[in-house]
N, C-alpha and C positions, 0 to 999 in steps of 0.2 A: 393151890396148884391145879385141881380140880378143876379151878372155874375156867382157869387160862385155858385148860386142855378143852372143856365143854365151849368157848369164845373161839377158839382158835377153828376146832369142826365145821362150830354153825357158820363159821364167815369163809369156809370153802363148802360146805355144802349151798349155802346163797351162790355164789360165786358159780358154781357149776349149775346150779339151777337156773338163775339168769344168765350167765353170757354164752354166746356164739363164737364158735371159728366163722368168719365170713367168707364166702365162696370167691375163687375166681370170676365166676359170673355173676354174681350180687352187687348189687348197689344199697348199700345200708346209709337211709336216710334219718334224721334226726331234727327236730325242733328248737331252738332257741331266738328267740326276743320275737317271735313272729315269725322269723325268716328259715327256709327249708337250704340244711345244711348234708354234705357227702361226708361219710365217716372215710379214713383210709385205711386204719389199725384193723390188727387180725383178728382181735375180738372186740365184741360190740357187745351192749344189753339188749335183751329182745323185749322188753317192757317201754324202753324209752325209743326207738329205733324202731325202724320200716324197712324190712329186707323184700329188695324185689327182682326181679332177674334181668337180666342186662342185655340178654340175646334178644332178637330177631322176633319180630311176630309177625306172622306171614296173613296177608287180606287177601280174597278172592271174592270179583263182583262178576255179577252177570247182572247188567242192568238193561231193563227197555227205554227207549227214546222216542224221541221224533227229531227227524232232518227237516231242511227249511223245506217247506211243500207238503205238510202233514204226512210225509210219508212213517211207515214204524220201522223203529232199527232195534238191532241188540249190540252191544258190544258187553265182550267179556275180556276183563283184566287182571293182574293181578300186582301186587306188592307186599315190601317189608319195611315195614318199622320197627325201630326201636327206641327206650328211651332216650332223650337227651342232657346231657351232663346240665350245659350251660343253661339251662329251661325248667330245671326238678318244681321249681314251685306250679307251674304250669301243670305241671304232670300229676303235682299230688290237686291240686285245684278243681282238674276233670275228673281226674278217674278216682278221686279220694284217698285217705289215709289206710291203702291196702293193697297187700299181697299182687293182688290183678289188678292193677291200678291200671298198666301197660295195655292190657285186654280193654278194659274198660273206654281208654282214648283212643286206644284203636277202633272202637264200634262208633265212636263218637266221632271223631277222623273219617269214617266209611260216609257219612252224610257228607262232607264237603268234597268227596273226592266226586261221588252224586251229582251235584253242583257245577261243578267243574265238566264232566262230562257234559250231563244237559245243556251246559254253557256254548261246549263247541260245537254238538251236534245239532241243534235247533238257528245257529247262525250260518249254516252251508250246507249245497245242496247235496243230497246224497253220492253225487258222479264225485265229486268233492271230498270224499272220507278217506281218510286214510287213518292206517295203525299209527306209523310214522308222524306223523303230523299232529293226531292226537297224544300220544306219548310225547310228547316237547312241549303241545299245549301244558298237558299236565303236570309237568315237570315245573315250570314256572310257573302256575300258580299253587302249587301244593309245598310247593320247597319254602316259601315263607309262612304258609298255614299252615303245616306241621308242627314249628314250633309253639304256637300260640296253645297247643297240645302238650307240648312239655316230650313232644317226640320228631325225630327225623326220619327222613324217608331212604332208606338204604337202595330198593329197588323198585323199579314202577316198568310194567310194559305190557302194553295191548294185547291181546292175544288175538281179538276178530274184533270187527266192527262191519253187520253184513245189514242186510235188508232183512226186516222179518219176513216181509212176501215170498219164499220159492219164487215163483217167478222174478219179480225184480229184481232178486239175487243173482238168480242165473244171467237173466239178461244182462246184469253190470258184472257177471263174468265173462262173460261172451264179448261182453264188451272191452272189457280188460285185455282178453287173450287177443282181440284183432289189433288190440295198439300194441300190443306185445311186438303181435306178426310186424305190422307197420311198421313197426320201428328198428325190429330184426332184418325186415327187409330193406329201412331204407341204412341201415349202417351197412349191408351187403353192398348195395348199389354203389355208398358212398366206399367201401374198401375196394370194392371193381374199379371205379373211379380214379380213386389214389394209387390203385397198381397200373392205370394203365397212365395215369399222369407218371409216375415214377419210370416204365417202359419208356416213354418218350422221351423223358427228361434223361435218360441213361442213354436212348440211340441217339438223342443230340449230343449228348458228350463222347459218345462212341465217335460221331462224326466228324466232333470238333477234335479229339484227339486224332482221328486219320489226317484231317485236313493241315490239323500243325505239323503232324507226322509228315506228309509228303511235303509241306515246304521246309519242311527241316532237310528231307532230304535233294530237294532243289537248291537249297541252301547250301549242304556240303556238296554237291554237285556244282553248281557253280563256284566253289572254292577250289576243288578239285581243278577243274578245266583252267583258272587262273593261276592253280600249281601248276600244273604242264603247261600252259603259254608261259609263263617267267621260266621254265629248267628250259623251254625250248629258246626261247628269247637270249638264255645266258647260252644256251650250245652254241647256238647262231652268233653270238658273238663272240664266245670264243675260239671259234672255227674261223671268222673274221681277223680277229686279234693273230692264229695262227698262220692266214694266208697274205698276212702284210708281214708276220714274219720271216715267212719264205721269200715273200717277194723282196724284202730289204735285205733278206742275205743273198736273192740271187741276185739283184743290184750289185752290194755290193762285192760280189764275184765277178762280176761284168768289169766293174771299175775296176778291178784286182788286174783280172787281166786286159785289158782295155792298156792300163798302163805298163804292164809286163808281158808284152806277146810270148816271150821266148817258153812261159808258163804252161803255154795251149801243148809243147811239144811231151808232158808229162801228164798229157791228159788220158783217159781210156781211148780215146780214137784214135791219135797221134798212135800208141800202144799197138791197136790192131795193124793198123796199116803199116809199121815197121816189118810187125809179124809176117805180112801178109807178102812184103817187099824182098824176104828172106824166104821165104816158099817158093818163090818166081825169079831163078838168077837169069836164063836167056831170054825172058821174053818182059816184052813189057805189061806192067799191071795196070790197069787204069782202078785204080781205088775210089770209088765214090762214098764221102764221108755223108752225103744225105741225098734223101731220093727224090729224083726227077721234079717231086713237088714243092719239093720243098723251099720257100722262101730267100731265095738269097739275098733280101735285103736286111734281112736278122743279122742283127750286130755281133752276136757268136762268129755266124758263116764270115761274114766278113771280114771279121780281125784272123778265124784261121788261114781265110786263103791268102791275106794276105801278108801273113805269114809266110805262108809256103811260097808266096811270090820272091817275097826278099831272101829266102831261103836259095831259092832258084837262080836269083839274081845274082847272088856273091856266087854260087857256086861256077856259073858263069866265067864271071870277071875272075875269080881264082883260076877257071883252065888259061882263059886268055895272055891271062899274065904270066901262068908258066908256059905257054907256046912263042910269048913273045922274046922272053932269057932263052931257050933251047934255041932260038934263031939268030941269038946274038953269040 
């Protein structure tokens, strides 16, 4: 029982002496048939296994140059790598079976990023440099040469890239700041431009809308004016329409009495003159039914005087005839 208890100790005392909790940030690598394998489990053996860290490791260069024209440049840069999952044999390859293996290809990595700079800077001329333009250089060639390291490039970005001359430098400041102005100045000129293209393009619409404006309203204007010619046109003709109707009923008044004289004696005139004949018993009245000017060839005058003729006429022939019986 003893020995079980004495076996059972030594096989957690091993147990604690060799194995590891593995960190969130560890990459615990391991060995078999040749080929560099990723542990995933929470503990590992530290005897057989490579714990290495997984974070970021941060490079800083200040490197001297030459631009095309033996001029001297510096640029200063900076980047992070870290290891790559997909590449571990690479990584243990460079930087060895250890701890800073990471540190190690990164120093080793620091030479082709070297490389790469000297590459753009010696093929353009210093007017030519940019941060910009070398961080994109660098970016596509270091993005497939990192791996070949067993690392990738998380961050990369220029920080200067000047002249080592003071002078030179100032001058391709100077230089800088007048295409600055130049070009300050000429996107001014060009937005003066576009506002006053834009003014005119709006006083010609301003114009074009008055212009439709007033024939709009010469438009309703002459719509207007051929509403009152037709309401006047229909007055006019029903004011036509109403004086052929008076004329055909005074017609046919005319022929009313025309064929009924005895009619004219209930007329307003016939009326006064009665009146006029019962005011005046001894003396004679001369009644004039129209005056002096008056037309007597008007077919009215006409039919009443002679009226009054035949009127005059019987009354006549009635004395005669009673003077004739009182003589018999």
């Amino acid at each position: 029982m003893w020995v079980a208890v004495i076996i059972i100790i030594a096989v957690i005392a091993v147990a604690v002496y060799e194995y590891r909790l593995r960190k969130p940030d560890q990459l615990v690598l391991y060995e078999r048939a040749g080929a560099i394998h990723l542990r995933t489990g929470a503990f590992y053996p530290r005897h057989f296994s490579l714990a290495i860290p997984s974070s970021t490791y941060p490079i800083e260069l200040s490197l001297d140059g030459i631009a095309k024209g033996g001029l001297q440049i510096k640029t200063s840069l900076v980047a992070a790598v870290a290891p790559c999952r997909d590449h571990l044999a690479a990584l243990v390859r460079v930087g060895g079976w250890r701890t800073d293996a990471v540190v190690k290809a990164a120093k080793e990595f620091e030479t082709v990023i070297q490389a790469a700079v000297k590459e753009y800077t010696e093929s353009r001329a210093i007017e030519e440099l940019s941060s910009e333009s070398l961080t994109s250089h660098l970016m596509e060639k270091l993005g497939s040469a990192a791996l070949k390291f067993g690392l990738e490039v998380v961050t990369l970005a220029v920080q200067s890239i000047d002249a080592a001359d003071p002078s030179i430098a100032e001058a391709l400041r100077q230089r800088e700041s007048a295409r600055i102005l130049e070009q300050t100045e000429l996107l001014q000129q060009k937005a003066r431009a576009a506002a006053a293209r834009a003014r005119l393009e709006a006083e010609q619409q301003i114009a074009q809308s008055e212009h439709e404006l007033e024939l709009r309203k010469l438009q309703l204007k002459e719509e207007e004016l051929a509403r009152e010619a037709a309401l006047a046109q229909k007055r006019t003709e029903d004011e036509l329409k109403r004086s052929r109707m008076r004329l055909a009923y005074e017609q046919e008044e005319m022929a009313l009495l025309k064929s009924n004289p005895e009619l004219l004696l209930l007329s307003p005139q016939a009326a006064r003159l009665a009146e006029a004949s019962q005011g005046l018993k001894n003396a004679r009245t001369i009644v004039s039914l129209w005056p002096s000017d008056a037309e007597l060839g008007s077919s009215l005058a006409r039919m009443f005087q002679r009226l009054l003729d035949l009127a005059l006429e019987a009354g006549r022939k009635q004395i005669k005839a009673d003077g004739q019986g009182d003589g018999a």
